[in-house]
Structures are given as C-alpha cells and as structure tokens.
C-alpha positions as CSV (number, residue, x, y, z in Angstrom):
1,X,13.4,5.5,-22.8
2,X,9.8,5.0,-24.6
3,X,9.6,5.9,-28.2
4,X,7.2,9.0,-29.4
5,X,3.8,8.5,-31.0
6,X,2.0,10.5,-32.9
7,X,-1.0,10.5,-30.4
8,X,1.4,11.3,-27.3
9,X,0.2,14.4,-25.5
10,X,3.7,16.5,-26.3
11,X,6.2,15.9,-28.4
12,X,10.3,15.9,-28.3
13,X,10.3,19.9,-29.0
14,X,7.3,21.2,-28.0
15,X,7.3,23.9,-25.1
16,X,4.9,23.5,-22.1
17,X,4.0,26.8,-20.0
18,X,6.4,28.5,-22.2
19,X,9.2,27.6,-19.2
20,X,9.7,23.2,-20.0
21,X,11.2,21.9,-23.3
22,X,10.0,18.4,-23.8
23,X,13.1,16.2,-24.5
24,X,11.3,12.5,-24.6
25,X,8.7,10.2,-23.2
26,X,9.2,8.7,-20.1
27,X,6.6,6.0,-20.1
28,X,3.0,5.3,-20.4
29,X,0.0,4.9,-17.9
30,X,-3.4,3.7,-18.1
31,X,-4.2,7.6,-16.9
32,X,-0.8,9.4,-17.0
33,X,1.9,10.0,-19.1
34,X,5.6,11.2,-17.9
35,X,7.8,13.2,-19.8
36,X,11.4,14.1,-19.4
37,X,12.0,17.8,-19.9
38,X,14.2,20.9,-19.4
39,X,13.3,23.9,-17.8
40,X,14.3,26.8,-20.3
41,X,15.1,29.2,-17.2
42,X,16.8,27.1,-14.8
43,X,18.6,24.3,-17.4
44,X,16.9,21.8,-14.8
45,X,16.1,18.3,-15.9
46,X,12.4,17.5,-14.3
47,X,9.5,14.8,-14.9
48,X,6.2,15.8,-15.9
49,X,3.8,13.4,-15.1
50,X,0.9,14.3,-17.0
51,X,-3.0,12.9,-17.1
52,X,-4.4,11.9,-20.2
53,X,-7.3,13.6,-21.5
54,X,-10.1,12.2,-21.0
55,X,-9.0,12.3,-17.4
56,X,-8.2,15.7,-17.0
57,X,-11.4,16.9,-15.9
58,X,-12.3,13.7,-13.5
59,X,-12.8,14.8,-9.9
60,X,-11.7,11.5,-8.8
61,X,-8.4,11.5,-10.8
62,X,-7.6,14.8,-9.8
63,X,-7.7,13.6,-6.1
64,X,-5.6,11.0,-7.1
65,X,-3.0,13.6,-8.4
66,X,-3.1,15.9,-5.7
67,X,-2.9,13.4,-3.2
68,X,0.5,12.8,-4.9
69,X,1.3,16.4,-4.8
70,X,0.8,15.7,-1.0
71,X,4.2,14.6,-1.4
72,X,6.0,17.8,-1.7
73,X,5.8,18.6,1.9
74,X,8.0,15.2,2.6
75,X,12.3,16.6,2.3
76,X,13.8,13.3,1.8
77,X,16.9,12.1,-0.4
78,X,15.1,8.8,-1.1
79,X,11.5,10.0,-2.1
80,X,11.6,11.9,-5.4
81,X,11.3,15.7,-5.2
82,X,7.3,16.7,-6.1
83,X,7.1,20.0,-6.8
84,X,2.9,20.8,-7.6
85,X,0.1,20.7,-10.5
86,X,-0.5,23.0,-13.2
87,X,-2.6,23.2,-16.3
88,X,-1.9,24.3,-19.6
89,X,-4.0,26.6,-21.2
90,X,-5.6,23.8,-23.6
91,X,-6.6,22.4,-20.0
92,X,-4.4,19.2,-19.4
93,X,-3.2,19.1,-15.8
94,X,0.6,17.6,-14.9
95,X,2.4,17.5,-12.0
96,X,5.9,18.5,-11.6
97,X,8.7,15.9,-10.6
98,X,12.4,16.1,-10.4
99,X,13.9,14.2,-12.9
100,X,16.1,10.9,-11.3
101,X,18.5,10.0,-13.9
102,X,19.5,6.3,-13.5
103,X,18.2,2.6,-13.8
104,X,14.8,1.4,-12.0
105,X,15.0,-1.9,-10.2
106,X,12.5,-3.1,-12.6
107,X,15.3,-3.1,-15.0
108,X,18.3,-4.8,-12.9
109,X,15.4,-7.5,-12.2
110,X,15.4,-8.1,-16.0
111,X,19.3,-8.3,-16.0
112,X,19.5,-10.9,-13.2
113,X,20.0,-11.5,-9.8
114,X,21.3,-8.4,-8.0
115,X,24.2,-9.3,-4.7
116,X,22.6,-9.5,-1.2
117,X,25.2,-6.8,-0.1
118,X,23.4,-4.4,-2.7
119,X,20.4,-5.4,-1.7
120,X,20.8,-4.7,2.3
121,X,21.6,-1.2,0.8
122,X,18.7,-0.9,-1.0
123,X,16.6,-2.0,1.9
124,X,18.4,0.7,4.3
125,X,18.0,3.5,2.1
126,X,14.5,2.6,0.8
127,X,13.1,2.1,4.3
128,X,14.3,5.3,5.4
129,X,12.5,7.4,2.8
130,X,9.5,4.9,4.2
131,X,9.8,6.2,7.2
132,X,9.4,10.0,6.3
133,X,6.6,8.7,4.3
134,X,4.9,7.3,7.5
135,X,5.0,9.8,9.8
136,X,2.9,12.1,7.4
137,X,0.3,9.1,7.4
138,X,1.5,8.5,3.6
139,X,1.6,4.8,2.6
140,X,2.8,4.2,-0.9
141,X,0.6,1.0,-1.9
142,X,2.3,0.0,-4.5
143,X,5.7,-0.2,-4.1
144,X,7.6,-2.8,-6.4
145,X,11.3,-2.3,-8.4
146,X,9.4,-0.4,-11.1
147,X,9.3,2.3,-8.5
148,X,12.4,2.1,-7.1
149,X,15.0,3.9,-9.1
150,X,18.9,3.9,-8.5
151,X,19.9,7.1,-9.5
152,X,23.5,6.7,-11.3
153,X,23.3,3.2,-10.5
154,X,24.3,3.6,-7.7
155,X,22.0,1.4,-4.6
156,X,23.2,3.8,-1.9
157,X,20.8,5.9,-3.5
158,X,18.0,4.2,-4.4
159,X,14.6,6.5,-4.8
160,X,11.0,5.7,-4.7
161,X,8.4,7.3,-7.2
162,X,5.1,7.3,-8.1
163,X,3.0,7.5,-5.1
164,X,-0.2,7.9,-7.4
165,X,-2.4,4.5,-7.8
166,X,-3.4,4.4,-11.5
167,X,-3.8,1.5,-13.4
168,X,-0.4,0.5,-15.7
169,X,-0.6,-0.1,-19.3
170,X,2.6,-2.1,-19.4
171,X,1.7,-6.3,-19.4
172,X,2.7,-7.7,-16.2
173,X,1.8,-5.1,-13.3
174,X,-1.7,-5.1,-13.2
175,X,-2.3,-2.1,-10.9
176,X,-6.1,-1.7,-9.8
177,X,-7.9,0.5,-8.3
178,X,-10.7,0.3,-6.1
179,X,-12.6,-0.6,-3.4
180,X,-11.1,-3.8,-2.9
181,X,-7.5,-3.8,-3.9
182,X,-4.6,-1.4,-4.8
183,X,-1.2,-2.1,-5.7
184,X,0.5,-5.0,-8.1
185,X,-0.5,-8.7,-7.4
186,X,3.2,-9.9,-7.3
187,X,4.2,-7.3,-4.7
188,X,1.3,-7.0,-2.6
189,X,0.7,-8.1,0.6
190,X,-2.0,-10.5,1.7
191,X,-4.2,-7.6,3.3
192,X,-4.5,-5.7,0.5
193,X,-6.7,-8.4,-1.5
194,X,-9.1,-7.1,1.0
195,X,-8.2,-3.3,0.4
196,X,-6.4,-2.8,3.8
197,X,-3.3,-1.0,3.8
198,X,-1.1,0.5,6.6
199,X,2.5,1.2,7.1
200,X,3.1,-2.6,7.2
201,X,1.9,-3.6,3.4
202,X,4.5,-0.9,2.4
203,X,7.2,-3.4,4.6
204,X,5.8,-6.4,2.7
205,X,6.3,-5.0,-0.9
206,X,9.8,-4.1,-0.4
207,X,10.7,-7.2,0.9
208,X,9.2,-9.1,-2.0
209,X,10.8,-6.6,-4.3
210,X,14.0,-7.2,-2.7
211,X,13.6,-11.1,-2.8
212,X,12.4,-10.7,-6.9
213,X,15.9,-8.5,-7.6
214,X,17.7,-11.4,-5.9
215,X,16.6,-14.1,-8.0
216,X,16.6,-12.0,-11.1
217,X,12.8,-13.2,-11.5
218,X,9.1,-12.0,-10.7
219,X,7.7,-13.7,-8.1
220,X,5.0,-16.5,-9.2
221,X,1.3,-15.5,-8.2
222,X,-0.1,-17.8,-9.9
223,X,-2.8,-18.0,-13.2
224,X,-6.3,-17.1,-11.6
225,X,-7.2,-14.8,-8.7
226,X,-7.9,-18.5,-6.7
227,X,-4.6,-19.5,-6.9
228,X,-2.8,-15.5,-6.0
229,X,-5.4,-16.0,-2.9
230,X,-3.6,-19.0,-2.0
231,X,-0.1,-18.2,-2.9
232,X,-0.6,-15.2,-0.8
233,X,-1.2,-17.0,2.1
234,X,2.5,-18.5,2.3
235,X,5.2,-17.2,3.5
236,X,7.4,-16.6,0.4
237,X,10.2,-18.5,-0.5
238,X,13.5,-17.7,0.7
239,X,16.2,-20.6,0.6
240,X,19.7,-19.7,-0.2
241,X,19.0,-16.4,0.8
242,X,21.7,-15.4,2.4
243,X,22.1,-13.9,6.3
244,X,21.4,-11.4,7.6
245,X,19.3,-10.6,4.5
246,X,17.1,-14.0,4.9
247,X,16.0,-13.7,8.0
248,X,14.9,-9.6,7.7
249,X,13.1,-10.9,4.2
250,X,11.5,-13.6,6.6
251,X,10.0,-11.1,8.9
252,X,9.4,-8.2,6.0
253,X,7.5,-10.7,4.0
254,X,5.2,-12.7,6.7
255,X,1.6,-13.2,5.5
256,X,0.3,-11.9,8.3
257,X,0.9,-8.3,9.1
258,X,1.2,-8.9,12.9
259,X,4.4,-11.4,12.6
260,X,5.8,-8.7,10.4
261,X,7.8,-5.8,11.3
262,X,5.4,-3.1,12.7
263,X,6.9,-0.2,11.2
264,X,10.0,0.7,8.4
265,X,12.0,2.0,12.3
266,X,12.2,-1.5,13.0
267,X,13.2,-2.4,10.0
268,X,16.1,0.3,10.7
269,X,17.1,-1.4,13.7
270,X,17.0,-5.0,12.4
271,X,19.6,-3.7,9.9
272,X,22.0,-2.0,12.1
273,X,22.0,-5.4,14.3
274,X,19.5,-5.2,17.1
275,X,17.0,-8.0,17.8
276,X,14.0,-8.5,16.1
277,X,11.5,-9.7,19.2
278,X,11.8,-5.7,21.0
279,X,8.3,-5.2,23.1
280,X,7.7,-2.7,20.4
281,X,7.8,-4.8,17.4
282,X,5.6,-6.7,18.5
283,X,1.7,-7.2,19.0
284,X,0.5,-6.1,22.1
285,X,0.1,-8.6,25.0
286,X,-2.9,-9.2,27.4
287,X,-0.7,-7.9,30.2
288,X,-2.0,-5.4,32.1
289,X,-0.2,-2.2,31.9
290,X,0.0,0.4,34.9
291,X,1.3,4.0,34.0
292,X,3.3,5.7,36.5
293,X,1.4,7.8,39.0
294,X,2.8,10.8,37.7
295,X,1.3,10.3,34.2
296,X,-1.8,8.8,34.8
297,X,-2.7,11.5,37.1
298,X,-1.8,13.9,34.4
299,X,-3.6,12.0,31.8
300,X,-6.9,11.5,34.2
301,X,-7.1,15.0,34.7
302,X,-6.1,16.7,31.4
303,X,-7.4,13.9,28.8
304,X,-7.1,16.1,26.0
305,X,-3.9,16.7,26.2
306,X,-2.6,13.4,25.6
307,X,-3.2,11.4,22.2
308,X,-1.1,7.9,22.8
309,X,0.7,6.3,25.7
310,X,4.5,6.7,25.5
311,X,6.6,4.0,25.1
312,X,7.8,1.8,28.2
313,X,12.3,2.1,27.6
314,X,13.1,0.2,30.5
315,X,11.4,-0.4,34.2
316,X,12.1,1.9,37.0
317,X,14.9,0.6,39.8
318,X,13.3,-1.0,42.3
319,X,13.0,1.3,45.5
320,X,15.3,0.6,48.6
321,X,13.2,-0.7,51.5
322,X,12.6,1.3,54.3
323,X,11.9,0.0,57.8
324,X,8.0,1.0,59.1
325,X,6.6,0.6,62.1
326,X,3.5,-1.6,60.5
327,X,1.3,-0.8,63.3
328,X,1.1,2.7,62.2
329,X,1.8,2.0,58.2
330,X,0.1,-1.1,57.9
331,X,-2.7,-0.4,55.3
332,X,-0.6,2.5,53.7
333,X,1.4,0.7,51.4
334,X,-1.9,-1.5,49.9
335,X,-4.2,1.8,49.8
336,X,-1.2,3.7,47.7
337,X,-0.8,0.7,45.5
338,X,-4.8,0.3,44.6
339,X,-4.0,4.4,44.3
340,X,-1.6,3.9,41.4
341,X,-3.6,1.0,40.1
342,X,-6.5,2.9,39.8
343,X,-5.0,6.2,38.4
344,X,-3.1,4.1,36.4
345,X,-5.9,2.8,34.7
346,X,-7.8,6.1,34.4
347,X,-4.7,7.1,32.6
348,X,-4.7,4.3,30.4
349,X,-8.2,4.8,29.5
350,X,-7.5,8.3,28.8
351,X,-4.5,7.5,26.4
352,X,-6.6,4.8,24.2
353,X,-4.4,1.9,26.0
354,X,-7.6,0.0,26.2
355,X,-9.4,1.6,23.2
356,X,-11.3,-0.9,21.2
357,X,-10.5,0.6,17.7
358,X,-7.4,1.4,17.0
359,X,-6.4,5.7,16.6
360,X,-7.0,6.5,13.1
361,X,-3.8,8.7,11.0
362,X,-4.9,12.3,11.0
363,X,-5.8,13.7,7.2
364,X,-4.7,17.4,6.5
365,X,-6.7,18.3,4.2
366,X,-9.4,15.7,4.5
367,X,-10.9,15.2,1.1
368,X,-13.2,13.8,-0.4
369,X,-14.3,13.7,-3.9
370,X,-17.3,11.6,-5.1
371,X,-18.7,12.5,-9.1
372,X,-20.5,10.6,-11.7
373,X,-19.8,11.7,-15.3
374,X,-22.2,11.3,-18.3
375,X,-23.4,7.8,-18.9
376,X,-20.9,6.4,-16.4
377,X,-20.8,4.9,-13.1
378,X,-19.7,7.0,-9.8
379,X,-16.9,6.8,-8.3
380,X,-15.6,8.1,-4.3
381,X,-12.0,8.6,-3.9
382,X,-10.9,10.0,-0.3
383,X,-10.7,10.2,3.2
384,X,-13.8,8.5,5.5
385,X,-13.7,8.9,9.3
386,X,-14.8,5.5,10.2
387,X,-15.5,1.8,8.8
388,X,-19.3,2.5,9.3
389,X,-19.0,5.2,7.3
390,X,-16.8,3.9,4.4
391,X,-19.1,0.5,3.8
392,X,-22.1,2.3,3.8
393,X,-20.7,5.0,1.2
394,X,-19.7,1.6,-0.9
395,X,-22.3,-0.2,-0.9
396,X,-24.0,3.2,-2.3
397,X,-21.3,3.1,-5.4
398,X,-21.7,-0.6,-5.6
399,X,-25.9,0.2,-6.0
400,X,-25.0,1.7,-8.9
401,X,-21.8,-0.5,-9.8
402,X,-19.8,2.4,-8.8
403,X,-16.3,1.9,-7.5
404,X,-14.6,4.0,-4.5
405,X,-11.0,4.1,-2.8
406,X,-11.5,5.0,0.5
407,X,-9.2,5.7,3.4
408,X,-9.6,5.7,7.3
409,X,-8.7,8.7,8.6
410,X,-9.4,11.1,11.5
411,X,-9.5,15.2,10.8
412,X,-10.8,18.7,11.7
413,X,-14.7,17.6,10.9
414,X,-18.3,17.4,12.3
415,X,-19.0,14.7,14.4
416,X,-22.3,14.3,11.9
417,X,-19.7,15.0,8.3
418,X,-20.6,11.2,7.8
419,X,-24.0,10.8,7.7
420,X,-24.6,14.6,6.1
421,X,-22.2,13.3,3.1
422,X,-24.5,10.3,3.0
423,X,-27.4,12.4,3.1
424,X,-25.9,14.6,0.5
425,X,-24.8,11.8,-2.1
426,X,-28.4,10.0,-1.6
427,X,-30.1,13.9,-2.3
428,X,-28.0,14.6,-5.5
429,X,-26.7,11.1,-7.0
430,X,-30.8,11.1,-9.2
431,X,-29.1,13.8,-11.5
432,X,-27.3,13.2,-14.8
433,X,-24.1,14.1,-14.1
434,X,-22.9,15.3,-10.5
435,X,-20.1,16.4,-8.5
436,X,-19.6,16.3,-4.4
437,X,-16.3,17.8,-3.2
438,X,-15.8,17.4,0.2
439,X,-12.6,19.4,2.0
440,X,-12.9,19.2,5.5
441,X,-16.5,20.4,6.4
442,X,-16.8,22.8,3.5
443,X,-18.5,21.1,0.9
444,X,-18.3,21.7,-3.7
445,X,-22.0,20.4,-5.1
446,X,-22.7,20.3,-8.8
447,X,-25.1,18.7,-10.5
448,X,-27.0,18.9,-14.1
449,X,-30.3,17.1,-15.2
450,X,-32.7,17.9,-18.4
451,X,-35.5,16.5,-16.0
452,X,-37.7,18.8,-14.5
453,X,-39.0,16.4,-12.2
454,X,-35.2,15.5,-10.7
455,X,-34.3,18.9,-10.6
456,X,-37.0,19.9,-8.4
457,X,-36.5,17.0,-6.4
458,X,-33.1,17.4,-5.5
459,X,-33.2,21.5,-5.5
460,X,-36.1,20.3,-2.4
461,X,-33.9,18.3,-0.9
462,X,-31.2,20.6,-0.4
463,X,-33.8,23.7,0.4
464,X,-34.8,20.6,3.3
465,X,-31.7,21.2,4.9
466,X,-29.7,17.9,3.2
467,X,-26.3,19.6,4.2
468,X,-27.1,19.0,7.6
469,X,-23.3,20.9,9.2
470,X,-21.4,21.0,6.0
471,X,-20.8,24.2,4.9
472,X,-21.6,25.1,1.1
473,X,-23.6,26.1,-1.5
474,X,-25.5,23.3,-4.3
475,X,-25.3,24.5,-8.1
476,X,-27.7,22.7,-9.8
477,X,-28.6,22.8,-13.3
478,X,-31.2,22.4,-15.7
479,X,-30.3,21.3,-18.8
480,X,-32.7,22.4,-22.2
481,X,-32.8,19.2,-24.6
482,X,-32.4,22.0,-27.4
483,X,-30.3,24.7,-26.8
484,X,-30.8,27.7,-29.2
485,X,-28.0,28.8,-31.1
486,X,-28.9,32.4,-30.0
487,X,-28.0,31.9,-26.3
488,X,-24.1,31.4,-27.3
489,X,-23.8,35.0,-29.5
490,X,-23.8,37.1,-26.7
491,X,-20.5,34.5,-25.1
492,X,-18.7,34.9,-28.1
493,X,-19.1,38.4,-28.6
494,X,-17.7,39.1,-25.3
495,X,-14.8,37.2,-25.5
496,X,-13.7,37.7,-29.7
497,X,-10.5,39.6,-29.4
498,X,-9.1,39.4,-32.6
499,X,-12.3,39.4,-35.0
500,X,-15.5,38.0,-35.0
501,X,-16.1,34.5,-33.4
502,X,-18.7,32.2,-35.3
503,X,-20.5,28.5,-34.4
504,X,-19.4,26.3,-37.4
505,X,-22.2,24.6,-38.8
506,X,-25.1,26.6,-36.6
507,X,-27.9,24.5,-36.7
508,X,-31.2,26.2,-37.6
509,X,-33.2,23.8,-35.0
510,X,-30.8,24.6,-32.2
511,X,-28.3,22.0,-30.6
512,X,-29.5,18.4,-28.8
513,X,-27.9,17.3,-26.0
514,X,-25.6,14.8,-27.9
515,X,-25.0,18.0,-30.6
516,X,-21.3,19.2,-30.6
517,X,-21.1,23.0,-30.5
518,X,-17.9,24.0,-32.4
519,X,-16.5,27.9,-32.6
520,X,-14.4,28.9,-35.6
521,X,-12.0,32.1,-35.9
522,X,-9.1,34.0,-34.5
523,X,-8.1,34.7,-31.3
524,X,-4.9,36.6,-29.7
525,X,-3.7,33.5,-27.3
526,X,-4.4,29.8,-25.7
527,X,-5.4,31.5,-22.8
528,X,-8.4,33.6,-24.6
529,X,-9.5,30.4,-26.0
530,X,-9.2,28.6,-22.4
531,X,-11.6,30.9,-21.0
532,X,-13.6,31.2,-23.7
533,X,-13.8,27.5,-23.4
534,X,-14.2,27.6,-19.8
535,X,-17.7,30.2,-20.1
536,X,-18.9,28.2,-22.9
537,X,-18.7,24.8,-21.4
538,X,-21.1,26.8,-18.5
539,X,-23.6,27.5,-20.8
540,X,-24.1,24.1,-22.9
541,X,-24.0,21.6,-20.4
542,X,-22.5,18.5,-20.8
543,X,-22.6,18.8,-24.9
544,X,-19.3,18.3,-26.4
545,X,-17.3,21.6,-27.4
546,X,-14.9,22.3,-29.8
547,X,-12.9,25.3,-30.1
548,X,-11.5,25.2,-33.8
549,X,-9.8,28.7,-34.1
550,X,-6.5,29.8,-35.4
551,X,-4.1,31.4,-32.5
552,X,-2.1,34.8,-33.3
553,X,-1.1,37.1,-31.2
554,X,-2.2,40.8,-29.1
555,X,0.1,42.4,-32.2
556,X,-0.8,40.5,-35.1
557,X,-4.8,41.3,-34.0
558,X,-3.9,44.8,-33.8
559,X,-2.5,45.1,-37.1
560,X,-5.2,42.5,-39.0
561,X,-8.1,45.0,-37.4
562,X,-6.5,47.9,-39.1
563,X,-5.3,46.6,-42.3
564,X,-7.5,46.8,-45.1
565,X,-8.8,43.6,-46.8
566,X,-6.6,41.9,-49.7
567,X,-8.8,41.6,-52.6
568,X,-8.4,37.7,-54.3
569,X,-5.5,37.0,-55.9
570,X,-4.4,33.9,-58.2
571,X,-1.1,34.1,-56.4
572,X,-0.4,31.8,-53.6
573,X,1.8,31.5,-50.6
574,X,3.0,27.9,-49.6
575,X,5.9,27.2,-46.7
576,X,8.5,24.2,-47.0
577,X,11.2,22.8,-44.4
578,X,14.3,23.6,-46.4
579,X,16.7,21.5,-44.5
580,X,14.4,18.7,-45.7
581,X,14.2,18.2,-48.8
582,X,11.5,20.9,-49.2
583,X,8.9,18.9,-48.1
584,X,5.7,21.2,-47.2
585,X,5.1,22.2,-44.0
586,X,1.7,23.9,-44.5
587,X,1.1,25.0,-40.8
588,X,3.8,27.4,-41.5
589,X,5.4,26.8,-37.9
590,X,9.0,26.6,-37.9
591,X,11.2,25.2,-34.9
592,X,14.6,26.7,-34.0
C-alpha cells in the first residue's frame, strides 16, 4: 500500500460519482494513478485507475485508456475484470477495475527465490489468460511480476493487470512509450528494441519474469542502451534451473522469436507433456504444400470465403491399389495428379499459403488518434493498415520530433484510409493546436490558429477535397489574440443558476492568448460548473480557465434567491473539528 499525499487526486474518504468510497492509494504512474475503493451500493472492492490531470484531456492518452477498456470484452479468471471509463464532473477520467486482493510477483521477487513447482503454476495459469488475450488480437507488452498478481497468495491464481503502456514512476521499470520501444528493458524481448510486438514477445516476458522470481533477483540488462542491445541478444541464463521448467524457460526465452514458442497454446502443451518440435510450433518450411482436392477446389472457387489454411492433423491413409488395365488408364492417374496439384495450389494461393506478407490481426474499432497540444510536439497512437503506411506517418511525427505508437492491423476501411489520413495530417498539422480522430472511416478534425493566413490555408485544403473517402466534418477555429471580456457575459448568463456569475479580475483591454479567464460565484452542483466549463472552454480557445465558484445545492439556491440580504454584522461564524482538539476547519465540511 502507497501512502497519501496531499497532491493525490482523491483522498482516503472522498466519494467519487457519489457511488465509490476511496479507501487508499494503490500506486503511482507517470500518467495514472490507482486507487482502492468501495462501492457504496454494492460493498464491492474495485480499482480505479485514474489519469492524472494534465492528461485527462490528451487524445493520445485517452486511446491509451480505452484500448485498455478493450479489455472488458475478454471473461477470463486470470485477466483482471475491466469494467469501463467514466469522468467526474470536475473532468478527470478513470477506468474501472476489479479490485485483486493479494501479493504481485514484483513483491515475492523482492522476498527471494520462489520454488519451480510454483512457478510451472504460475506459467499454466498465466499463459492461459494469454491465450484469451490473443485471440482478441490483444498483446500485453509489458508483462513482468509487477503485473502479475497472486490473489490470496495463492499461484494457482495468478492474474495479470495493467494492459495500458504508460510510463512508471517507480526506479527500476523504465516503461517507454513510443515509436520504437514499449515495455520494461529487463522483461522485454529482443524485437521489441525495434518496436515489434506479437503474441510471441508476450511468451518472452513471462518466461523472463518466471526465471527473475526464481532467482529472487532482476535480471541484469546492463548500464547503457549498448550493452541491453547486447545482453538481449543471448539467450538468458538458465543453469540449475530445474526440469521440466528449464527447458520450457529455454524455448519461452530464445532471442529470436522464431526458435521460441509460436503461441501461449503451445506453451499449454509443453506443460501438460507433449513435445516441443510439433509442425505447428514451428517456422514454416520450404516444402511444398498441396491441399486436398476437395478444399482447394472450394477455396479456388469461393476465395472469399476462406481467410487461413487449416491446419494439417495427420496425413490421409494411403489408398488401396486397384488393378487398371493401363492401356486404357494409362495417362489418367498423371492428368488427376497435375489436377490436384494445380487446384491445390490455386487453393493455396487463395488461403495466403504463399502470401508474401503475413495476415495482419483484425482491429474492432480501428482507431486512430493523432493531436498536437499547445507548444508541444504531436503524437499518433493507433491502429495503421500497413508498414508503408505507419513509416510514412512517423517519419511525419519525427519532422516535427513527434512520437507515435502504432500498430499493424487490418479492419472495416477504405482501401485509400491511408494515404487520405496522410493527406489529412499534412492539410491540418500548420495549425496551433489540432486534433485528428480516426474510428474506422469516420473521421474527428479540430483545429485552432490565431493566423489568418493558416486558417485559410487549411480551411482550402479541406474545401479541396483533403478527406479524400473519410467521412467527417473539419472544425476549425480562428483564434482572436484579444478576446473581449464582453463575448463571455452572454455564456455566463445562461448558465448562472444560483446568482449572478462574474469574471474575476475582468481586464479592461480584453484577455491575450496566454490571459487566464477565471469565473467567481455560486452554482447549484459540479455538474453546472462542468458544463459551464465545457461552453466556456469553446469560446476562449486554448486560454487557461478557471472556474473558482462555491458549490451548494438546487435547495440551498432556491432559498438564498428568496431570502432577503443580511445586513453586516460584527458577529461571526467559525466551524471547528470537535473530536480534534477544536482545531478549525474553515471549509465548514464535515465527514461522517
């Protein structure tokens, strides 16, 4: 358990959509807190996993988040229950987790070496919540024993967490995020220096997390990025290792991902005693393959139909002969051979046997989501359809040292969605601040500028046809460099429901576009100032806002509207915590 701070988003008491009772602090992220609390309906322990501030309204980090909320539609016993994203009226955004009461493996590393026959259990249970994982397309990336908890200490059920890629605060597990490299350097395997990831890197990190909680110690990556590079190169180090756990490390942990297993199944079976060298755990060979007639004439004529060859159990019994008269038969049996040969290729073509790129996992919903904030770099988090695609969109970002996090991925899209996002980031990425939010073919466009010139530009572009097939509609703004105070009474009359609404400090001259505008008064709940907030923030750009102004309640409004004025008094009223020591408590908030 993490001690409170002052600064921490909630505190031990405070009540979060008037249904979760904060009970402590989980941890601490780089862009995410997590909270333990209670649901005051249900009793039910749960996690809130909340972004930090000046996060909460990043496109990118969003993404990040809902990509993790992704995770609800996975039913497993060893992936943590995700339950979906809110926000709070004061705009902060969490996600909902059940709460998994027990040690991580992060901690039982610290204690020492954990026993193989735990270990094997670990491995079981961990690589069957992998597999559920897979099959979705969903590849964790940074799986070490900090995600890995053992609820009740027990290994038989070990759970993973945290499928979100967000940089850690804590000293020691460097998690970056990029367009070169996700996950923690001690864990990660080889390929994903270079940024590529597939079920097989998940394989790698377990096993190196399972050979750490052996020894009771991190593995060693070295000082300096040079030496990791070669470190990661070896195989890792696994004598006295035990059997049968040795030799499955052995294979988990090979540096390159073809000598590995090919998928957390295989893992399965290497536990439960079958051989490790089965045709399909390992690299395809040069042989050629031949479907059966059957199939390939299926497959030749109905190509659609078919996305991936099936696998080959065991080969058909060997027919009985049969006596021919061969003056009669004797170019039959060649011309029906050549006919399967041929149909059998057809079919192969058809079902990507001989496909030079590889079938890319299929993203529902594909997203995208590319912004630049104010007087920042730009960032692309999401789905890309092809490596084409994804190194021209980087070496965009990296123009304008930008980062992105992009993922291969095939989906319900144009057969132009690449180069029209191109076209679209090229069109809008002159303007100040901007926003593309790509889901599927329909496509979110903001974008603000206090130049003329840019704004014309771009709004041409667009008019141009810059969309190309996406669907959607630009909103483009042009920013005044002084904003009259004027322009903002008309907001806050509207939306003052519970006396009049005032700018604090109203400058004669009118607001610059560094100028915080801040609003004073009373209003009847967090929700009126939210979208107060929310039609303010429309109106003034990207200036800071500050909404200073006391909360009471629909009642409380009503009666203070109707009661007359108190004239000034010399008395006072002051508020102290009785139970201690009378100290003041000037907010005049109690807690029961």
């Amino acid at each position: 358990m993490t001690d409170s701070r002052p600064g921490d988003l909630f505190q031990p008491g405070d009540l979060v959509n008037n249904t979760y009772r904060v009970e402590a602090i989980l941890g601490r992220g780089g862009t995410s807190d997590v909270y333990r609390a209670r649901s005051e309906i249900s009793g039910r322990l749960v996690a809130l996993k909340v972004l930090k501030s000046e996060f909460s309204t990043n496109e990118d980090y969003l993404l990040l988040l809902t990509r993790e909320e992704a995770m609800r539609e996975i039913r497993h016993d060893a992936i943590v229950r995700y339950s979906e994203n809110h926000r709070t009226a004061d705009g902060h955004v969490y996600l909902l987790i059940d709460y998994v009461d027990g040690p991580g493996m992060d901690k039982k590393l610290k204690q020492g070496p954990m026993s193989a026959d735990d270990l094997l259990v670990i491995c079981r249970r961990v690589s069957e919540g992998l597999q559920a994982a897979h099959e979705r397309n969903i590849f964790h990336r940074d799986l070490s024993p900090d995600n890995i908890i053992l609820r009740d200490g027990d290994p038989a059920q070990a759970v993973i967490i945290d499928f979100g890629i967000a940089k850690d605060t804590n000293p020691g597990a460097e998690t970056i995020v990029g367009n070169e490299f996700a996950g923690k350097y001690a864990y990660a395997a080889p390929e994903q220096l270079a940024g590529k990831t597939d079920a097989r890197t998940d394989i790698y990190s377990l096993g190196a997390s399972l050979l750490a909680n052996f020894r009771g110690k991190s593995p060693d990556i070295g000082r300096n990025p040079m030496e990791v590079v070669q470190k990661k190169a070896e195989p890792l180090d696994t004598t006295d290792v035990p059997e049968p756990l040795k030799t499955i490390l052995d294979k988990m942990t090979q540096p390159n991902p073809d000598d590995r297993f090919q998928s957390a199944a295989a893992v399965l079976d290497a536990l439960a005693g079958n051989p490790f060298d089965a045709a399909d755990n390992e690299p395809l060979s040069d042989a050629t393959v031949i479907a059966p007639l059957n199939t390939a004439a299926k497959a030749a004529a109905q190509p659609d139909l078919i996305t991936s060859a099936p696998p080959l159990k065991e080969e058909s019994p060997a027919p009985k002969p049969v006596k021919q008269d061969t003056k009669k038969s004797g170019m039959v049996l060649p011309i029906a051979i050549g006919g399967v040969v041929v149909a059998g290729i057809v079919g192969a073509f058809a079902m990507g046997l001989f496909s030079s790129e590889p079938a890319l996992p299929v993203a529902d919903p594909y997203r995208l989501s590319i912004a630049k904030a104010k007087d920042s770099s730009p960032r692309a988090v999401g789905f890309v359809p092809g490596e084409e695609v994804a190194t021209a969109l980087r070496e965009h970002m990296q123009q304008q040292n930008g980062t992105s996090d992009l993922t291969l991925a095939s989906g319900a899209i144009v057969e132009s969605w690449g180069p029209d996002m191109l076209t679209v980031v090229d069109a809008i990425d002159e303007m100040d601040v901007w926003r593309v939010s790509l889901s599927g073919n329909l496509a979110e466009i903001e974008g603000s500028t206090n130049s003329k010139p840019i704004y014309d530009s771009v709004l041409a572009a667009f008019d141009a046809g810059a969309l190309g097939a996406l669907n959607g509609e630009p909103g483009l703004t042009l920013e005044e460099i002084i904003l009259a105070p004027e322009k903002l009474d008309p907001i806050l009359n509207t939306f003052a429901d519970c006396g009049p609404l005032m700018q604090v400090n109203r400058p004669i001259a009118g607001y610059g576009p560094e100028s915080p505008v801040v609003i004073g008064g009373v209003m009847s709940s967090e929700a009126s100032s939210a979208t107060l907030a929310n039609a303010l923030s429309a109106a003034i750009g990207s200036r800071p806002l500050n909404i200073d102004v006391d909360i009471l309640n629909t009642t409380l409004c009503l009666i203070e509207s109707v009661l007359p004025k108190a004239p000034a008094s010399a008395n006072d009223v002051g508020f102290f915590q009785g139970d201690q020591d009378n100290n003041p408590n000037p907010t005049g908030e109690f807690l029961v």
